[in-house]
PDB file of N, CA, C and O in Angstrom:
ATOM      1  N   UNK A   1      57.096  14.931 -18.717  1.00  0.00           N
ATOM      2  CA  UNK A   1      56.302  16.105 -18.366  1.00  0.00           C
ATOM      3  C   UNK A   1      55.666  16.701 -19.614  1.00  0.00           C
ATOM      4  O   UNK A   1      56.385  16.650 -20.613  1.00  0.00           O
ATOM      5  N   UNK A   2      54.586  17.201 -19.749  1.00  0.00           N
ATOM      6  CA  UNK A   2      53.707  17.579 -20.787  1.00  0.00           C
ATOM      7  C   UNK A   2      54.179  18.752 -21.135  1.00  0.00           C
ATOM      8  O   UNK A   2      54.113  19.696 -20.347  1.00  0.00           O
ATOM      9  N   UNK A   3      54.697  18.870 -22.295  1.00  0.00           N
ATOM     10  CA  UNK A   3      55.138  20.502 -22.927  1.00  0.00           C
ATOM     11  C   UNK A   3      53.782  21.714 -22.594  1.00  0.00           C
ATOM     12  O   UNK A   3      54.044  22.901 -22.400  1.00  0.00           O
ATOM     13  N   UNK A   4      52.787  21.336 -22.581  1.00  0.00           N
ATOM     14  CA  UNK A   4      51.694  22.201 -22.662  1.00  0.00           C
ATOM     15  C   UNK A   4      51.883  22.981 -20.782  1.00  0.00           C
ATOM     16  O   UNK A   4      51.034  23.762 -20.352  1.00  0.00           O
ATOM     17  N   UNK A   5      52.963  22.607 -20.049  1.00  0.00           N
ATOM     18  CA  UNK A   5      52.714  22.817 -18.891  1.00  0.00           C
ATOM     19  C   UNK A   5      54.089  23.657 -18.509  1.00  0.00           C
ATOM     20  O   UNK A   5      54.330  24.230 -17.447  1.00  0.00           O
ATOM     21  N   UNK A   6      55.029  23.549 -19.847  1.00  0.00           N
ATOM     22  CA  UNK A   6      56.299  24.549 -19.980  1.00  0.00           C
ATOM     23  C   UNK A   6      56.196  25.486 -19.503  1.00  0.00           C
ATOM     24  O   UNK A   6      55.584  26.031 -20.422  1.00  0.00           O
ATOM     25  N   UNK A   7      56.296  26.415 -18.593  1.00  0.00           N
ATOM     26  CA  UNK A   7      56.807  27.932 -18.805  1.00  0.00           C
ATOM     27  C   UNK A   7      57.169  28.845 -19.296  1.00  0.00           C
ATOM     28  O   UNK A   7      58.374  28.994 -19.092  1.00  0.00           O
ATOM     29  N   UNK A   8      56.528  29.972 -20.170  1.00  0.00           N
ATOM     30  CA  UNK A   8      57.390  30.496 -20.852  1.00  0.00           C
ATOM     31  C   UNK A   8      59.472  31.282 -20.428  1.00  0.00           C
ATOM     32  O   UNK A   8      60.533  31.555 -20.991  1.00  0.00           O
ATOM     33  N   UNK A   9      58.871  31.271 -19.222  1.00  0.00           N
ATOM     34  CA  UNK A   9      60.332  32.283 -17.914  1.00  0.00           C
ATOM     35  C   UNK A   9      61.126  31.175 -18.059  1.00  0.00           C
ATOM     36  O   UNK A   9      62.229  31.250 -18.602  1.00  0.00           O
ATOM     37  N   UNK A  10      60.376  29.493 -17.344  1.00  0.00           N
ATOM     38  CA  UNK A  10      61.573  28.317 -17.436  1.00  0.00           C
ATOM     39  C   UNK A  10      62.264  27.559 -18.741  1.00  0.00           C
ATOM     40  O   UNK A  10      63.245  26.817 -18.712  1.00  0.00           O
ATOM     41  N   UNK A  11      61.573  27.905 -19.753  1.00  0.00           N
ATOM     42  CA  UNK A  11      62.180  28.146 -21.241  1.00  0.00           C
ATOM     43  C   UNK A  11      63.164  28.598 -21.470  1.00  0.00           C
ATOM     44  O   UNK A  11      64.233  28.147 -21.882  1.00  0.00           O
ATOM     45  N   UNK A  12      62.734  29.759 -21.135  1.00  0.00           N
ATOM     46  CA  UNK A  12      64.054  31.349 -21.744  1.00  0.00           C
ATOM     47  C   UNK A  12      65.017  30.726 -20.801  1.00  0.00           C
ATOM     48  O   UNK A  12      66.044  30.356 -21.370  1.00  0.00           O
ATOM     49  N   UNK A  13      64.975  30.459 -19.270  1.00  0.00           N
ATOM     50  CA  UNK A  13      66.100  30.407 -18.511  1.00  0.00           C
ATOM     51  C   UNK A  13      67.040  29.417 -19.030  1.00  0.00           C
ATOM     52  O   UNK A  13      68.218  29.720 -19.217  1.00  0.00           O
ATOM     53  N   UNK A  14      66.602  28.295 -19.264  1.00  0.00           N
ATOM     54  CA  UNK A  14      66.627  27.142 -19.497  1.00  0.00           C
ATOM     55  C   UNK A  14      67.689  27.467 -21.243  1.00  0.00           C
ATOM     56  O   UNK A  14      68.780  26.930 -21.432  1.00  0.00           O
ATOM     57  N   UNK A  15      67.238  28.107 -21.932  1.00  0.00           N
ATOM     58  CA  UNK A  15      67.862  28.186 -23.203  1.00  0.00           C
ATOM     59  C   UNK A  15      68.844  29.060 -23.061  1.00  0.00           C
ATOM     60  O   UNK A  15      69.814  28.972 -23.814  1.00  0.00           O
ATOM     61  N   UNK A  16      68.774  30.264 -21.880  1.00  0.00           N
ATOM     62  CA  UNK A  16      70.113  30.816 -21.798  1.00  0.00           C
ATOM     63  C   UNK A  16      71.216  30.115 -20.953  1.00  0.00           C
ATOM     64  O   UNK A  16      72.367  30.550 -20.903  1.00  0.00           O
ATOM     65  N   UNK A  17      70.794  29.005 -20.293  1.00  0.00           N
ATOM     66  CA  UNK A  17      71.937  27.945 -19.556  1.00  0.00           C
ATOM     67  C   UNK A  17      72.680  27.404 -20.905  1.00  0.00           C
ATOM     68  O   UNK A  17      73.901  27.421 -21.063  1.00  0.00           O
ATOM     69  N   UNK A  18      71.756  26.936 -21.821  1.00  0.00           N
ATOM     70  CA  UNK A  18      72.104  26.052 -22.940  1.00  0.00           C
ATOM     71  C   UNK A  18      72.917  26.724 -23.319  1.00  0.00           C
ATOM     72  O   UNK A  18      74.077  26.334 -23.179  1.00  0.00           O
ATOM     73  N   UNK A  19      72.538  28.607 -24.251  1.00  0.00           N
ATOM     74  CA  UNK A  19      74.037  29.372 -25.289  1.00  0.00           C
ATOM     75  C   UNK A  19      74.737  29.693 -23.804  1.00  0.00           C
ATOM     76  O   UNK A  19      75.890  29.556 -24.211  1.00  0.00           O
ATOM     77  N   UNK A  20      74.862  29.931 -22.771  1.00  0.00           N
ATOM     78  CA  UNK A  20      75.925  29.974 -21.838  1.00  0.00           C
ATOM     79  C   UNK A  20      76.716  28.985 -22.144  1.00  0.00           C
ATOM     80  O   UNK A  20      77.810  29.267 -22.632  1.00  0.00           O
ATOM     81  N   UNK A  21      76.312  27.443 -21.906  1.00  0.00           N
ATOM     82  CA  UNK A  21      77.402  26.466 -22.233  1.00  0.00           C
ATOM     83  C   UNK A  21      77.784  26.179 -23.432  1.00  0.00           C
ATOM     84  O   UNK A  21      78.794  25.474 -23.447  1.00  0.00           O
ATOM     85  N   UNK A  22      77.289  26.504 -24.629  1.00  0.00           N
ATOM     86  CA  UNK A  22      77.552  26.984 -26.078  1.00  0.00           C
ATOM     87  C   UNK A  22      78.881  27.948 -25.871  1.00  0.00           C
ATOM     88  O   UNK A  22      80.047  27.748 -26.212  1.00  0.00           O
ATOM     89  N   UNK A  23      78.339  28.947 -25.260  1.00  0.00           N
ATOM     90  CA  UNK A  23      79.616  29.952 -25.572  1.00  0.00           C
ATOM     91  C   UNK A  23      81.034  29.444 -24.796  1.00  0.00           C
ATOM     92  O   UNK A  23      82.157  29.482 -25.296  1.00  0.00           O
ATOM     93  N   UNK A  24      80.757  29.057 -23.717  1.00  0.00           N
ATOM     94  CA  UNK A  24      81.545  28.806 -23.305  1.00  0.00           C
ATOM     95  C   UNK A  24      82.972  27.415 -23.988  1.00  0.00           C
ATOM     96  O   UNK A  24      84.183  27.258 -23.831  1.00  0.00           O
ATOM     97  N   UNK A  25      81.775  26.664 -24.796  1.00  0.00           N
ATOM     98  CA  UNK A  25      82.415  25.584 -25.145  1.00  0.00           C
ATOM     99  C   UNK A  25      83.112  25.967 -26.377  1.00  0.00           C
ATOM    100  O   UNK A  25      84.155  25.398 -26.700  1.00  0.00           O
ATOM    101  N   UNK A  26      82.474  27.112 -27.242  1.00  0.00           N
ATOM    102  CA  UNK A  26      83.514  27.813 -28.056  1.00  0.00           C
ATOM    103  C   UNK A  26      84.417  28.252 -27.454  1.00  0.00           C
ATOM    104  O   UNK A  26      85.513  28.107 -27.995  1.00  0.00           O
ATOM    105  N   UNK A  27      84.393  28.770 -26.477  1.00  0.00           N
ATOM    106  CA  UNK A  27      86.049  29.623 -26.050  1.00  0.00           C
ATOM    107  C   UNK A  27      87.026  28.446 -25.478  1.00  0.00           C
ATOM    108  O   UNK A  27      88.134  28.826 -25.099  1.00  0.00           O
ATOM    109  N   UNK A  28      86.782  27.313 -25.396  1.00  0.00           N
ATOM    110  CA  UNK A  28      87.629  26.319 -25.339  1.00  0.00           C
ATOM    111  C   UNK A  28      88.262  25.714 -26.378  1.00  0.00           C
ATOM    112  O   UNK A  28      89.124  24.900 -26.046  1.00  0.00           O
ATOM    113  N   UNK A  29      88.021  25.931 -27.921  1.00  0.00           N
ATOM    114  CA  UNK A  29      88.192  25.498 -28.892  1.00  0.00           C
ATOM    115  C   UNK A  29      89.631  26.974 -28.978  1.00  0.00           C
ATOM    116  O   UNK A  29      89.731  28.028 -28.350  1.00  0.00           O
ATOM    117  N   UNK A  30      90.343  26.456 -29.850  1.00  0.00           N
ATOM    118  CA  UNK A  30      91.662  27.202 -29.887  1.00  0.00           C
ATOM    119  C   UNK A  30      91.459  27.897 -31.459  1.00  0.00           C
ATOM    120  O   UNK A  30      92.335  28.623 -31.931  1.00  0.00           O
TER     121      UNK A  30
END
């Protein structure tokens, strides 16, 4: 899919799924 056709809204959403599973994968670390 052509970046030029990104979303800026499906971006942001998209990058707060990503540090969601970031954070989360820190709080599994002891």
């Amino acid at each position: 899919m052509p970046t030029s056709q990104v979303r800026p809204e499906k971006l942001g959403s998209s990058l707060r799924a990503l540090w969601r599973e970031t954070v989360q994968g820190l709080w599994l670390i002891p």
